[in-house]
C-alpha positions as CSV (number, residue, x, y, z in Angstrom):
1,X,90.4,-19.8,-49.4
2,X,91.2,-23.3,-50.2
3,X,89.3,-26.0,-48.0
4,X,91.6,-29.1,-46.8
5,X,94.4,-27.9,-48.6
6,X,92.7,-28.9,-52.3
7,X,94.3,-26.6,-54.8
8,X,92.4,-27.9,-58.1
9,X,89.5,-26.1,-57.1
10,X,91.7,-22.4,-57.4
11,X,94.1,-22.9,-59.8
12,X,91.9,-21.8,-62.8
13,X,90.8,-18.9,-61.5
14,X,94.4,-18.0,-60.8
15,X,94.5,-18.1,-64.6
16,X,91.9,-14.9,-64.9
17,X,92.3,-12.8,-62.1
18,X,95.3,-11.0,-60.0
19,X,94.8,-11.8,-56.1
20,X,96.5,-9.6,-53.1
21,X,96.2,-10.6,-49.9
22,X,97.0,-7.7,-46.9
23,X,96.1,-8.9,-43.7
24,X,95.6,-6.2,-40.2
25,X,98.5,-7.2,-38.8
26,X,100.8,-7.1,-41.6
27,X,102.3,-3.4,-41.4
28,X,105.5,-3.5,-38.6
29,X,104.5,-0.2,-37.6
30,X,100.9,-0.2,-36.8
31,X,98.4,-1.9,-34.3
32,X,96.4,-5.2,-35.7
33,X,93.9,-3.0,-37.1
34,X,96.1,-1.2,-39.3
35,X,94.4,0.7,-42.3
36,X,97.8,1.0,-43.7
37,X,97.7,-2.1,-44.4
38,X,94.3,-2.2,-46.4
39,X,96.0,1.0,-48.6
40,X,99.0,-0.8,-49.3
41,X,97.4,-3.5,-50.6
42,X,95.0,-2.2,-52.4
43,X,98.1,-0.5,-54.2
44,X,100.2,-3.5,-54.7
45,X,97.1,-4.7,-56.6
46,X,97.2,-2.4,-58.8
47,X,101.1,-2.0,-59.4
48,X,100.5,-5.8,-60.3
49,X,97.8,-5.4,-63.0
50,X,100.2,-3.4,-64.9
51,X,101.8,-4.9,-68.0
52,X,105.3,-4.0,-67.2
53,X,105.1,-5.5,-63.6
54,X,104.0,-9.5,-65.2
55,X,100.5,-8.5,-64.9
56,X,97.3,-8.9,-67.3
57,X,98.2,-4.6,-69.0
58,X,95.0,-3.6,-66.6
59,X,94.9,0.1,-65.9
60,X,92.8,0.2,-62.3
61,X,91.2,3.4,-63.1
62,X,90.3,2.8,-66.4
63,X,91.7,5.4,-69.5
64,X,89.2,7.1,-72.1
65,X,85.7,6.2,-71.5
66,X,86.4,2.3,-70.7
67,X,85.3,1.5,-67.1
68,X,87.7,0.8,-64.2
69,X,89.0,-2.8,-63.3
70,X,86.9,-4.7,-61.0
71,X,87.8,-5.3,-57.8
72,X,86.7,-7.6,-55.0
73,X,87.4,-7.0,-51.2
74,X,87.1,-9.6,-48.9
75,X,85.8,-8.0,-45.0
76,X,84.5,-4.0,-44.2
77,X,86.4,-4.1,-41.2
78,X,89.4,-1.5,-41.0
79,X,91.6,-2.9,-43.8
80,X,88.8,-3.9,-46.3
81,X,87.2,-0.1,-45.5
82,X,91.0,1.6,-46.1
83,X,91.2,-0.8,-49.1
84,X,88.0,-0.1,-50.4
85,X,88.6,4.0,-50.2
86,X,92.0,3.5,-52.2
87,X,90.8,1.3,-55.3
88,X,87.8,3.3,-54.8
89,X,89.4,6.8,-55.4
90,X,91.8,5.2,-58.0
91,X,88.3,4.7,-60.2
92,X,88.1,1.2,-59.5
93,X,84.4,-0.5,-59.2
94,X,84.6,-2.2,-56.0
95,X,82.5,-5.0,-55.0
96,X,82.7,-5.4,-51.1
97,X,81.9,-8.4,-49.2
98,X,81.3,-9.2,-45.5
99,X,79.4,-11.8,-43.1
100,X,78.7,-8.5,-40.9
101,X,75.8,-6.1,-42.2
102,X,77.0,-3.5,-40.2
103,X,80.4,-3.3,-41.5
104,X,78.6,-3.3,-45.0
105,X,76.0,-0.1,-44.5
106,X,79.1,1.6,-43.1
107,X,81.2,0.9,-45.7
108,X,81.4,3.2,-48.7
109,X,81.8,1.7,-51.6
């Protein structure tokens, strides 16, 4: 995410916003395209958000009318998809984002 190693250009938004980061081969027990991955992710994020974790006091799912947090996945393949299905059942509004149409008109979001 940051180009020749330049961190100015990140640190602001760094300021705002929670970032995960889950990657398809990081599970031990799965294959490189591990969903579990994506799911675990997508639920560390939102243990983070929370107040009593360090985090900004965002609830993902949103409590009494206010909307959901937003989220932002990065790549429909397997772990974006099993990540997008998580924040999405957790009331989340997910914003998905791919360089490869198909994934995206597979994808539900």
């Amino acid at each position: 995410m940051v180009g020749n190693g330049d961190q100015s250009g990140i640190e602001g938004w760094c300021d705002f916003f929670l970032y995960t980061f889950t990657a398809e081969d990081s599970h031990r027990y799965g294959s490189p395209n591990c969903e579990v991955a994506g799911k675990l992710g997508a639920l560390m994020g939102a243990y983070h958000l929370l107040s009593i974790n360090g985090g900004m006091g965002k609830l993902i799912s949103g409590i009494g009318g206010a909307p959901g947090a937003k989220a932002l996945v990065i790549g429909a393949g397997i772990v974006g998809e099993a990540a997008t299905e998580v924040l999405t059942a957790l009331g989340a509004q997910v914003t998905v984002m791919d360089i490869n149409t198909w994934n995206l008109k597979t994808i539900e979001a």
